[in-house]
C-alpha positions as CSV (number, residue, x, y, z in Angstrom):
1,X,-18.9,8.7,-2.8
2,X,-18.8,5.9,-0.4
3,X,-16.3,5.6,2.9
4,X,-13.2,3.7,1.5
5,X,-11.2,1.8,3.9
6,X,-8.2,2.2,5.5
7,X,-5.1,-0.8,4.9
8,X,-7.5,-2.4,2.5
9,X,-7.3,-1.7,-1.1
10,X,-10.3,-0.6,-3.0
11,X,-11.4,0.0,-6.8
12,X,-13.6,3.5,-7.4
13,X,-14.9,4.0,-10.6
14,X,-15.4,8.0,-11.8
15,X,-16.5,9.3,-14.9
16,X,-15.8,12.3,-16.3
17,X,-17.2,14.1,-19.7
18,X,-16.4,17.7,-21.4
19,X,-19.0,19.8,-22.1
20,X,-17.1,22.8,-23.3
21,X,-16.2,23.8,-26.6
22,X,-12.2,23.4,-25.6
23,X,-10.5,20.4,-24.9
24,X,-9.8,19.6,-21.3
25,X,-6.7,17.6,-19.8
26,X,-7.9,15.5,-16.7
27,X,-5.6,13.9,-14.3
28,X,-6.1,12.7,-10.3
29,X,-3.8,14.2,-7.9
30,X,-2.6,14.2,-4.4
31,X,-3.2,17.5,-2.5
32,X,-0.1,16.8,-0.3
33,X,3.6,15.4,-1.3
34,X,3.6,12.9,1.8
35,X,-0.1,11.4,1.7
36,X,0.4,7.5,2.8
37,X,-1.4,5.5,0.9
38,X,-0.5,3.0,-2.4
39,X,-2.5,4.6,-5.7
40,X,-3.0,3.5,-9.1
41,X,-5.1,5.2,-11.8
42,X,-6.0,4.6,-15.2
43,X,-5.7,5.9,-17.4
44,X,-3.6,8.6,-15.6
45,X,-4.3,11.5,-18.1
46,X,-6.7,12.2,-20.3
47,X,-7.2,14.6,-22.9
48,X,-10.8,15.2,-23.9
49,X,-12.8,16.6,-26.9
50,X,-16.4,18.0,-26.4
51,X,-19.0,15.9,-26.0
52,X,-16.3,13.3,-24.9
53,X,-16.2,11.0,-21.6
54,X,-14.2,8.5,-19.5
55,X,-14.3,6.4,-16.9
56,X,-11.4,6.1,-14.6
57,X,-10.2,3.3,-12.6
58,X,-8.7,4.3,-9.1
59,X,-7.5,1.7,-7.0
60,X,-6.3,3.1,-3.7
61,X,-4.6,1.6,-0.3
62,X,-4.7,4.3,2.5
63,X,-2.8,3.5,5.5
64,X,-4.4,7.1,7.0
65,X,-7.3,9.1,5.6
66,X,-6.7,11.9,3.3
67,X,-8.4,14.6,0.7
68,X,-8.5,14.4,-3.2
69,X,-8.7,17.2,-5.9
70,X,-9.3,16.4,-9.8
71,X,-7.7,18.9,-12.2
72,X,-9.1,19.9,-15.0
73,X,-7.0,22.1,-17.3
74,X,-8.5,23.9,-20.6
75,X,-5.5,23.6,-23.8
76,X,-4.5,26.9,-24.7
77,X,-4.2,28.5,-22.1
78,X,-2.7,28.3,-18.4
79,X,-6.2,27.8,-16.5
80,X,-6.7,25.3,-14.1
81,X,-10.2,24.4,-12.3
82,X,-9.8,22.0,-8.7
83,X,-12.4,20.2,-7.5
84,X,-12.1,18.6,-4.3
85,X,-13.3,15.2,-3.2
């Protein structure tokens, strides 16, 4: 993923699919309360079916640089995978 700049707001495109039998829940988080930076996402959760995808818009306005995790959660049950970014 490319460098995104700081004070300037940029548009990220990621796609995500499911390749398990369950249905996953996928949202984008923040890994800390106070990050500073502007950040819109859509859709901002998604439920998906196997063999199902989608592509998420991020727009994002850092005033500092930060980290990002996505979530993925399996219906069910209380499991949760992170993946950092």
């Amino acid at each position: 993923m490319e460098e995104i700049p700081v004070g300037k707001e940029s548009k990220q495109y990621v796609s995500i699919g499911n390749k398990s039998n369950l249905r996953i829940k996928i949202q984008f988080s923040s890994m800390k309360e106070n990050d500073r930076y502007e950040l819109r996402i859509d859709p901002r959760v998604v439920t998906l079916k196997k063999g199902e995808a989608c592509e998420f818009e991020i727009f994002v306005k850092p005033s500092i640089s930060s980290n990002w995790r996505i979530i993925t959660k399996r219906l069910g049950n209380k499991a949760k995978n992170y993946a950092n970014m």
